[in-house]
C-alpha positions, 0 to 999 in steps of 0.5 A: 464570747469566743473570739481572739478580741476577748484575749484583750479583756484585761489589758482593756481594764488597764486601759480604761483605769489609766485614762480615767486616772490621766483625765482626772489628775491632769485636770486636778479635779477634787473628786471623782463620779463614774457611771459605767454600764459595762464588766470591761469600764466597771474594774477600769473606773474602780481601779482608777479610784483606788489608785487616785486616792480621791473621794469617789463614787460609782454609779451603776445603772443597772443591767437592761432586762432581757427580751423576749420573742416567740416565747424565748428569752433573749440578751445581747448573746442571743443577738451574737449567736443568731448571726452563726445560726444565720451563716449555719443555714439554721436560722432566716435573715428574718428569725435573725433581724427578729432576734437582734431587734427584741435582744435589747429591749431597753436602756441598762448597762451590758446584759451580757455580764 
């Protein structure tokens, strides 16, 4: 998404892997059920299964659908670029909120993958 925080994205899997991997054999659970909504969580929860080796499963929820308003389509990514369109002077703090508030219409994992 443009941003210095997006250099982090692997070290964040490894992170996500390497807690999940702690939690459950510290706790010696026998199995293992993730449900991630998000292309961060998703490899960090299958890294962890494959390295621990035990019965797992993972269940995805599925991406939420996009929004619409004013006859354009809209996913989390139009909420992120109308908050520059705002800075810029192209877009009101009206047109903004109108965006941000249809980008997400729902439940469903990261629409921004």
């Amino acid at each position: 998404m443009g941003t210095d925080g997006m250099s982090y994205s692997l070290q964040s899997r490894e992170i996500i892997a390497d807690s999940v991997e702690s939690v459950v054999a510290a706790q010696w659970y026998d199995a293992l059920v993730t449900i991630p909504g998000c292309d961060k969580n998703m490899p960090g929860c299958l890294m962890a299964m494959g390295r621990l080796n035990r019965p797992s499963l993972m269940i995805y929820g599925g991406t939420i659908k996009p929004g619409h308003w004013h006859g354009a389509t809209l996913d989390i990514v139009s909420a992120f670029q109308s908050y520059g369109e705002f800075i810029a002077g192209k877009i009101s703090e009206e047109s903004r909120e109108g965006i941000v508030e249809h980008s997400c219409p729902g439940a469903g994992a990261c629409g921004g993958m």
